[in-house]
C-alpha positions in Angstrom: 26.8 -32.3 -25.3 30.1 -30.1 -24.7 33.4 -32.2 -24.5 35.0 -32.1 -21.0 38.0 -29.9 -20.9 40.8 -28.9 -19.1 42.5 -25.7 -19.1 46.4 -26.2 -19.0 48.3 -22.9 -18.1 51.9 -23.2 -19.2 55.1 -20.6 -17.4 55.3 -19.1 -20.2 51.5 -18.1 -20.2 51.6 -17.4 -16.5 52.7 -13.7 -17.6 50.9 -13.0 -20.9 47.3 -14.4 -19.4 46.6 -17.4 -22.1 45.5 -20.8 -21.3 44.7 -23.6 -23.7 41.8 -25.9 -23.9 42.7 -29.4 -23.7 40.2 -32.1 -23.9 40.1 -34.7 -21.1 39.3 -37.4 -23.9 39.2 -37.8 -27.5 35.9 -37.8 -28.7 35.4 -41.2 -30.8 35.2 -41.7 -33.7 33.3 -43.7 -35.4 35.2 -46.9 -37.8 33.8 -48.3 -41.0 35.5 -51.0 -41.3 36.3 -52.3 -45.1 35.5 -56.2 -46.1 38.3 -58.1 -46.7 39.3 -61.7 -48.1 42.3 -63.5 -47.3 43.6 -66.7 -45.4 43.6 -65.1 -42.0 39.5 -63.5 -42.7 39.0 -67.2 -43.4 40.2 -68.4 -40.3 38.2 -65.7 -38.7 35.0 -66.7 -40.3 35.8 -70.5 -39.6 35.9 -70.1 -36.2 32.6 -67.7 -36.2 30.7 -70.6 -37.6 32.8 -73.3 -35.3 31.5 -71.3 -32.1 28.2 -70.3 -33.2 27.7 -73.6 -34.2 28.5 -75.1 -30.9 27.2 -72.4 -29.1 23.2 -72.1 -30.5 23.3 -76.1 -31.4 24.7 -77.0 -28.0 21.6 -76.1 -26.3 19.3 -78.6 -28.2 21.3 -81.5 -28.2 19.6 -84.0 -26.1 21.1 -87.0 -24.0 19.3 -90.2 -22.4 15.9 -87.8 -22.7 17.3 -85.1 -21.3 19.2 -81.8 -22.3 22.9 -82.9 -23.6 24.7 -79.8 -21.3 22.6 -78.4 -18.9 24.1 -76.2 -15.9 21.2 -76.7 -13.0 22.1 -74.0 -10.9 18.7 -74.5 -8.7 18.9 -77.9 -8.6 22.9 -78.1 -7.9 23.6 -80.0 -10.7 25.4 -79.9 -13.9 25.0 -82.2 -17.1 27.9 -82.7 -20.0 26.7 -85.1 -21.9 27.1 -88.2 -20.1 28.6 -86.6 -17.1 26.8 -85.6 -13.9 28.8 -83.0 -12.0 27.8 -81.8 -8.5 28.4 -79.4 -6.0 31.6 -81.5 -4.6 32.7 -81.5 -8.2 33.8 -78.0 -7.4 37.6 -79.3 -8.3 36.9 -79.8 -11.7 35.3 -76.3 -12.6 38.8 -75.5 -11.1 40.9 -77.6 -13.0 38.6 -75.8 -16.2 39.9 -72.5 -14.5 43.3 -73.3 -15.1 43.4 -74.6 -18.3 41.9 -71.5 -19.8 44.2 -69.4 -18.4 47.1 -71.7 -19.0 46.1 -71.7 -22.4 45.7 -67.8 -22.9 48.7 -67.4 -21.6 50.8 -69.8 -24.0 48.8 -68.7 -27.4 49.8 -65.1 -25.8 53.6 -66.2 -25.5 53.5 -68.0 -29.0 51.6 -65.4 -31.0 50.3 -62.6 -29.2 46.4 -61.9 -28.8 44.9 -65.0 -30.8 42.3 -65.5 -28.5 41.2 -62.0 -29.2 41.9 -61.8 -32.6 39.5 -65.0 -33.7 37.9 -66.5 -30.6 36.6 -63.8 -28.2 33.1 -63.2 -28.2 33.0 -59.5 -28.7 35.2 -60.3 -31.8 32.9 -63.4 -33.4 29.7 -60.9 -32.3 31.4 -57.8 -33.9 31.6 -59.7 -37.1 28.6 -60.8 -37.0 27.1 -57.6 -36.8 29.4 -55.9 -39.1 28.1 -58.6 -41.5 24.3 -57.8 -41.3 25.4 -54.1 -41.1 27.3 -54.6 -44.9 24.2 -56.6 -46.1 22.1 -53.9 -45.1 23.6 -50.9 -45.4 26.3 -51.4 -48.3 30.1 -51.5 -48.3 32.2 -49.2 -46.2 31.9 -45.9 -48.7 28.6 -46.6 -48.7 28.0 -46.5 -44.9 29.8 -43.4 -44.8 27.6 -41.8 -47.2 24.7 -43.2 -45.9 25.6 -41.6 -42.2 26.9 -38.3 -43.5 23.3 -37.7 -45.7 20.1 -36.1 -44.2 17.3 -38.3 -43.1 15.4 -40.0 -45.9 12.9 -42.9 -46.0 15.7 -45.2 -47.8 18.4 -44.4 -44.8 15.2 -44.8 -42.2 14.2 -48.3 -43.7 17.9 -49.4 -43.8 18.7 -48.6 -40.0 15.7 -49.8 -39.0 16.3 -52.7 -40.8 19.5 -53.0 -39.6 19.1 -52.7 -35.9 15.8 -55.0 -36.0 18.3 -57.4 -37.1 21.0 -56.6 -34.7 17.8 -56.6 -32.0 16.9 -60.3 -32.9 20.1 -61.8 -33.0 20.6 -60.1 -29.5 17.6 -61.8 -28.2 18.3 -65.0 -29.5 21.7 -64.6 -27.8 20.2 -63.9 -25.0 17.7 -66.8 -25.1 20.1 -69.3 -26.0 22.5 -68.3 -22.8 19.5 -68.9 -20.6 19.2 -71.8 -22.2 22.2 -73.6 -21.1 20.7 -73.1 -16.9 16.9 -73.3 -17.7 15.7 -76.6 -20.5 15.8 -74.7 -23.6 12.5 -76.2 -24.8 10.6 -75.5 -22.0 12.3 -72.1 -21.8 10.9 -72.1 -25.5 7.3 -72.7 -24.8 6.9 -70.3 -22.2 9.0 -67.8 -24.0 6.8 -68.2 -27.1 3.4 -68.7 -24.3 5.1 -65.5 -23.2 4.8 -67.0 -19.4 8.4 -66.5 -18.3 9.2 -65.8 -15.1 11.1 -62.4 -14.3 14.2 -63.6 -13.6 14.1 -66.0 -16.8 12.8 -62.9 -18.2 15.5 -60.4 -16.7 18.1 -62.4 -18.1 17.3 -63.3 -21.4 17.1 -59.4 -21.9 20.2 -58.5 -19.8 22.1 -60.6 -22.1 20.1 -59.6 -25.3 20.9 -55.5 -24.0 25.0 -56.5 -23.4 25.1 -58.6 -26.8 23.3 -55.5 -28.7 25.0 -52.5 -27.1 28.6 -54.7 -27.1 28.6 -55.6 -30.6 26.2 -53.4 -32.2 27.2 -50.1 -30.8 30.4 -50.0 -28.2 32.7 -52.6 -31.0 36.2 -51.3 -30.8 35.2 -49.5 -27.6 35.2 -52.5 -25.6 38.9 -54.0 -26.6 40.4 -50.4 -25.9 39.1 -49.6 -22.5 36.9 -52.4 -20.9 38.7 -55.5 -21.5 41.7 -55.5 -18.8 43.6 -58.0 -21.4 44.5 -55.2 -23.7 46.3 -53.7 -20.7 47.9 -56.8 -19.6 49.1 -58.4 -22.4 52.7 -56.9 -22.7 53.4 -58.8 -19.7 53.0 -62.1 -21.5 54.9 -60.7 -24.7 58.9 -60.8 -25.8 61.0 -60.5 -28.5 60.3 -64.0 -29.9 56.5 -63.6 -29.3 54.9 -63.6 -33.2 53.0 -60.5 -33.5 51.7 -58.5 -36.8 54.4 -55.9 -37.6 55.0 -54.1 -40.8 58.5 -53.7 -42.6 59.8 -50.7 -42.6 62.8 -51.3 -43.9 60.9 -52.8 -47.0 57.9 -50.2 -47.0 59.5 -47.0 -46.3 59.5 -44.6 -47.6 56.2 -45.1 -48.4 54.2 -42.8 -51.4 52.0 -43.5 -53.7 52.7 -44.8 -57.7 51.5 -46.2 -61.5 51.8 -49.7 -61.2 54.9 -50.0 -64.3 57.4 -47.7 -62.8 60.8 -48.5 -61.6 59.9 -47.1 -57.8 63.2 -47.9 -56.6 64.6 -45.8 -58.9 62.7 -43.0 -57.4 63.7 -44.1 -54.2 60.3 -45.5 -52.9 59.7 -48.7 -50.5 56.8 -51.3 -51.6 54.0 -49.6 -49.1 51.8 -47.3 -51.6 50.4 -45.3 -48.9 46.8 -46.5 -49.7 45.4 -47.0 -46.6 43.8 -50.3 -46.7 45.6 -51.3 -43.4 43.4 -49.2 -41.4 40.4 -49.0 -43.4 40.4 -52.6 -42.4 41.1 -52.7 -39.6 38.5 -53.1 -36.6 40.2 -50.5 -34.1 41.1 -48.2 -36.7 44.7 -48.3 -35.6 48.0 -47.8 -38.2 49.8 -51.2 -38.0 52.9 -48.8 -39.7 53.1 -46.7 -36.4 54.2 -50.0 -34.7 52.6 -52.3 -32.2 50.0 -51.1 -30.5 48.0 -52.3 -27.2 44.4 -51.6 -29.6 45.6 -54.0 -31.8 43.7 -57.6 -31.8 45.8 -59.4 -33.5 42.4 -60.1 -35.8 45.6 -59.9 -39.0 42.7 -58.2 -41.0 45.5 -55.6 -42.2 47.7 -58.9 -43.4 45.0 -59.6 -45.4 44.2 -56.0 -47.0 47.5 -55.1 -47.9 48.6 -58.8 -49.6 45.8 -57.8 -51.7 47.2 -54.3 -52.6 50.9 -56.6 -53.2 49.5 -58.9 -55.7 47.8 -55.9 -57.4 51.2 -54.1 -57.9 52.9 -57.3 -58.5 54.9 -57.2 -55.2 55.7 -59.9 -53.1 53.7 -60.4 -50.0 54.7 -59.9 -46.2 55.0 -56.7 -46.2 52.4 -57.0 -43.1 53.1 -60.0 -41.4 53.1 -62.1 -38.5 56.7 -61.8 -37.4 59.0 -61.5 -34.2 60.7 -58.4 -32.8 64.4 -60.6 -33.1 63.8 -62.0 -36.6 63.0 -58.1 -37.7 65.9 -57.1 -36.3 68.1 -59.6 -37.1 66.5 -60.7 -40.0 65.9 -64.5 -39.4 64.6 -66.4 -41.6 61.3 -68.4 -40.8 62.8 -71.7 -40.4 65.0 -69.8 -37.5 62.5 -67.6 -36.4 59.9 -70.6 -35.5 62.8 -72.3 -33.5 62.8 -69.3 -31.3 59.3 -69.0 -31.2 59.6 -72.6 -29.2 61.6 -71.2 -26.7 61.8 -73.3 -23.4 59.0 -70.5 -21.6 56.5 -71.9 -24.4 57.9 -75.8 -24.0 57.2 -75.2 -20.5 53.7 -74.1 -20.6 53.1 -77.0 -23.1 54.2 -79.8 -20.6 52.0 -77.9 -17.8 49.3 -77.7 -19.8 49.5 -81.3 -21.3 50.2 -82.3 -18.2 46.9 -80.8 -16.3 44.8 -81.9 -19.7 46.2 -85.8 -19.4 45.5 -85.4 -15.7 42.2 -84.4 -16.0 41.2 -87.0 -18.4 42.4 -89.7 -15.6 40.7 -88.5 -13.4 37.7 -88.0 -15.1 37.7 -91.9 -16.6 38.3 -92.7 -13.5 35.7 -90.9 -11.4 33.8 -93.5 -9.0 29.7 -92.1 -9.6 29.1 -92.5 -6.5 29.8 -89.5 -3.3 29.1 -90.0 0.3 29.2 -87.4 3.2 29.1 -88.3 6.7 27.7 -85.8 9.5 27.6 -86.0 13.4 24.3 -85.4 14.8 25.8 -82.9 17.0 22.6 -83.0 19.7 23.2 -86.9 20.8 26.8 -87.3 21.3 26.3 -90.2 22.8 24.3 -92.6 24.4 23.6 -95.8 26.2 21.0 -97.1 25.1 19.2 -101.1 25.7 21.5 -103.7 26.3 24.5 -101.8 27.4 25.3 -100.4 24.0 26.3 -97.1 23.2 24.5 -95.4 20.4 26.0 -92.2 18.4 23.8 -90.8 15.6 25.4 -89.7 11.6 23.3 -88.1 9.4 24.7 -89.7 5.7 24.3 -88.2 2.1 24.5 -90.3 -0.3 24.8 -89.2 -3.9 24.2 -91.3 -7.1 26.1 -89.9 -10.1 24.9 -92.1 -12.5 21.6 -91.8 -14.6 19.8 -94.7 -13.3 18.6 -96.0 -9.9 20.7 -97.6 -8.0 20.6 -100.0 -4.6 23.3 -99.4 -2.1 24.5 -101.0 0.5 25.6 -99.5 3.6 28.5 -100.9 5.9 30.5 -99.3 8.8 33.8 -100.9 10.3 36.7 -99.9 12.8 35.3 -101.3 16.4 34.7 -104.3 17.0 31.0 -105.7 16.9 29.7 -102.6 15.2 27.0 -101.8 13.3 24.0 -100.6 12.2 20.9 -99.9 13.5 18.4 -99.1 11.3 18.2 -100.7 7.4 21.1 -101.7 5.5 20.3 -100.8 1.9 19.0 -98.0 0.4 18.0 -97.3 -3.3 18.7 -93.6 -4.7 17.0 -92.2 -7.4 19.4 -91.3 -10.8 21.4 -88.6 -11.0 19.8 -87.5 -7.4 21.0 -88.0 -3.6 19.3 -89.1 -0.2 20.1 -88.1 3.4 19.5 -91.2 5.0 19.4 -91.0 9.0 21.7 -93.9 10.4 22.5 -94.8 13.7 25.4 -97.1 14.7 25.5 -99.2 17.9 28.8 -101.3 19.6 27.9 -104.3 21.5 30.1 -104.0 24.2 29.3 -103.5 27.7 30.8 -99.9 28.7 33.1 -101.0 31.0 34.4 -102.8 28.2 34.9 -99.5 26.4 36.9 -96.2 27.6 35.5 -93.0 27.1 36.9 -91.3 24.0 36.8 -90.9 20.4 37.5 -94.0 18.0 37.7 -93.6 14.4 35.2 -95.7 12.2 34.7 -95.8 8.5 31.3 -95.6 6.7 31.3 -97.9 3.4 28.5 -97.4 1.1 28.7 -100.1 -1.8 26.4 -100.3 -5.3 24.7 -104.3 -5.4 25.0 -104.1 -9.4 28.7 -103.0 -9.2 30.8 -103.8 -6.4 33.4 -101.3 -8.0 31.3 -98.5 -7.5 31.9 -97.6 -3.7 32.9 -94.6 -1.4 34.4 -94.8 2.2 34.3 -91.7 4.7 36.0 -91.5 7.6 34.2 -90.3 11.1 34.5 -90.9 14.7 32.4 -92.8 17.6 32.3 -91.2 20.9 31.7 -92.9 24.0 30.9 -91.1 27.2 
C-alpha cells in the first residue's frame, strides 16, 4: 500500500517549480526486542507471575459454595469473597475509583510511569508474548533473520507455532475475563459442550481478538498513540520526580573500545556506543537522546547496559533511575531521596492513607442489611374502617448476608401507628424482597390535620438485634 504524503512547497521553490514529498507518518517499524537479566527484569517478571497468578487463579477460587469474586451484572450483584455488594453499593466502586487514580498519580510523582513500566496489562501481556515468541522463534538476531529470509517450511512451522500459541493464550484471556461476570465452571462446561450463548460467546472472543492483536501484533504501538497516559504524564512529573536518565556527563563522548585501554586518555566517556539500550528496549527509543514520552519506564535499558559496565569493568549507573535536580546538581542518593519526599508526595500519601483507612471502617463496619421505602403514589391516602387513615409504602428489603434471615418490621413517628399487614418477613441469603406494607393511625380524623407527617420505617434481624436499617418517609392525611 503507498505511504500517505504530503507535498510541502517551500518560497524558495515557489520560483524554480520543486516540491518535496513529505510523509504524513513514519511508517513503523518493527522492534526485536533483546532478552535481558537484571534486578529491574526481575521485578518485571515478579509482578507478571503476581498478576497472572491472581488474575487466572481468582476465577476458581470458591467461597461458602459459591464463586470467591463474582461480578453478577444480571443479577445486580457482586461477590468478594465474603462480601456481598449491591447496586446501592455504588459508593464503594467509587471510593475504588479514587484510590486507583490517587495511586497512579503518587507512583507518577515519586517515580514516573511505574504502573506502566511493570503493572499494566499491555506491558505483563507484551511480555508474555515476547516470551513464547523467543521460545519459539529464537533470540532477537534470530527473529530478524528469521523475518528477513524467504518462506520455508521451518519459518512456516515456527509462526504457525508461534501465533497458535499467542491464539490460545488470547482465548484463555478472554475466557477467564468472562469468567469473573458469568460462573467460570459453568461458563467451562458449556464452553467445552460448545453451548454458549452469543453474548458469552461474543465476548470471550472480543477479549481473546483485543488481547491477541494488543500484545501480539500492535505492542509498542499501543503505549505511543492509544494510551492517553503517555500524553499526560508530564503533567504529573518535576524535577524531583525519579525517572531513568542516562549520564552524559559520565558517558559522553561515547565510542567504542578494547576492554584494557586507558579511554580517558583518549578522551572517551564510559558509554561504548553498543547499543544494548535500545536493542532492549520495548519502544525502541534511545534513553541517551533524553526523556522521552515513549518511554515506560519498564528500566529494561538499566538492566542492558549494567551488564555491558560489569563486562568492561565500569561501575554501574550509567543508566539510572535518577532526578532532573540531583543530575544537575549532582546530589547524592541520600539527598536526592529526601527530595523525592517532597511535601506534593507526603500529601498524596495522607490522602491516600486516609481514603484507604476510611474505607476499611467503613467496610468493617457496614450493617448487611439495606432498606428502601417507596410511596405508592396511586393511594395517597385514605380512610378506611374505623376512622383510620391508610397510606400505602412499597418496602425493599435487602439481606446482605449469605444466609436467611427473619426480620422484623417496625414504623414509628405518630402516635398509635402501625402496621397493617404481617410484621415479620424472612429474606432469602444474599437476595431482597419487596414486601407491600400498609400503615394505619388510629385516630379519628378530626383528631388529625391534613398534612404530611414524617415517620420512620425500622426493619430489625430477630438473630441480631445490631443488624438494623431505619428509612425516613412521610404519612399524608387528606
Amino acid at each position: 500500500m503507498a505511504q500517505p504524503s504530503l507535498k510541502v512547497i517551500t518560497k524558495e521553490q515557489q520560483g524554480s517549480g520543486e516540491s518535496v514529498e513529505q510523509a504524513l507518518y513514519e511508517v513503523r517499524r518493527k522492534i526485536y526486542p533483546r532478552a535481558v537479566r537484571g534486578w529491574f527484569a526481575a521485578w518485571r517478571w515478579a509482578l507478571v507471575w503476581a498478576t497472572q497468578l491472581l488474575f487466572y487463579g481468582g476465577a476458581w477460587l470458591t467461597w461458602n459454595g459459591r464463586q470467591a469474586v463474582l461480578f453478577e451484572i444480571a443479577q445486580r450483584k457482586f461477590y468478594i469473597f465474603g462480601l456481598v455488594f449491591w447496586p446501592q453499593d455504588i459508593i464503594y466502586l467509587t471510593v475504588l475509583l479514587v484510590i486507583a487514580a490517587l495511586s497512579l498519580f503518587l507512583f507518577t510523582a515519586i517515580a514516573g510511569r511505574l504502573w506502566c513500566g511493570y503493572a499494566c496489562p499491555q506491558t505483563v501481556y507484551t511480555e508474555i508474548f515476547l516470551w513464547v515468541e523467543k521460545l519459539i522463534e529464537g533470540d532477537r538476531a534470530k527473529r530478524i533473520r528469521l523475518d528477513r529470509s524467504g518462506l520455508s517450511l521451518e519459518k512456516f512451522l515456527r509462526k504457525g507455532a508461534k501465533h497458535a500459541v499467542w491464539i490460545a493464550l488470547a482465548l484463555w484471556t478472554g475466557f477467564t475475563f468472562v469468567g469473573y461476570f458469568t460462573p467460570i465452571r459453568a461458563l467451562w462446561h458449556d464452553v467445552w459442550s460448545a453451548s454458549t450463548g452469543p453474548w458469552a460467546t461474543f465476548w470471550i472472543l472480543f477479549y481473546g481478538f483485543a488481547t491477541y492483536g494488543n500484545a501480539g501484533w500492535m505492542r509498542e504501538q499501543v503505549c505511543k498513540y492509544m494510551c492517553p497516559y503517555a500524553r499526560f504524564q508530564s503533567a504529573m512529573f518535576d524535577r524531583d520526580t525519579l525517572i531513568i536518565t542516562y549520564d552524559p556527563e559520565r558517558g559522553e563522548p561515547r565510542g567504542p573500545r578494547a576492554r584494557n585501554i586507558d579511554y580517558r586518555a583518549k578522551g572517551l566517556g564510559d558509554c561504548v556506543d553498543c547499543g544494548v539500550c535500545v536493542q532492549v528496549c520495548p519502544t525502541g527509543i534511545d534513553i541517551r537522546n533524553g526523556l522521552q514520552y515513549e518511554c515506560i519506564g519498564c528500566a529494561a535499558c538499566i538492566d542492558g547496559c549494567n551488564q555491558v559496565m560489569d563486562k568492561m569493568g565500569y561501575s554501574r549507573g550509567l543508566i539510572r533511575y535518577s532526578t532532573e535536580h540531583a543530575m544537575e546538581n549532582k546530589l547524592g542518593r541520600a539527598e536526592m531521596f529526601r527530595r523525592v519526599f517532597r511535601p506534593r508526595s507526603l500529601i498524596y500519601i495522607a490522602i491516600l492513607v486516609g481514603i484507604v483507612v476510611a474505607a476499611g471502617v467503613s467496610l468493617a463496619l457496614r450493617v448487611p442489611l439495606k432498606l428502601d421505602v417507596i410511596r405508592d403514589r396511586a393511594a395517597i391516602a385514605r380512610e378506611v374502617a374505623g376512622g383510620e387513615i391508610e397510606n400505602v409504602y412499597r418496602l425493599q428489603i435487602i439481606n446482605t448476608t449469605e444466609k436467611a434471615r427473619r426480620f422484623e418490621i417496625s414504623v414509628s413517628g405518630l402516635h398509635d401507628i402501625h402496621l397493617a399487614g404481617p410484621a415479620e418477613v424472612e429474606v432469602g441469603a444474599a437476595s431482597s424482597l419487596v414486601e407491600p406494607l400498609k400503615a394505619r393511625v388510629h385516630a379519628e380524623r378530626e383528631h388529625l390535620t391534613p398534612g404530611t407527617y414524617r415517620i420512620e420505617f425500622e426493619v430489625r434481624a430477630l438473630d441480631d438485634k445490631r443488624v438494623k436499617a431505619e428509612e425516613k418517609s412521610v404519612f399524608i392525611v387528606r
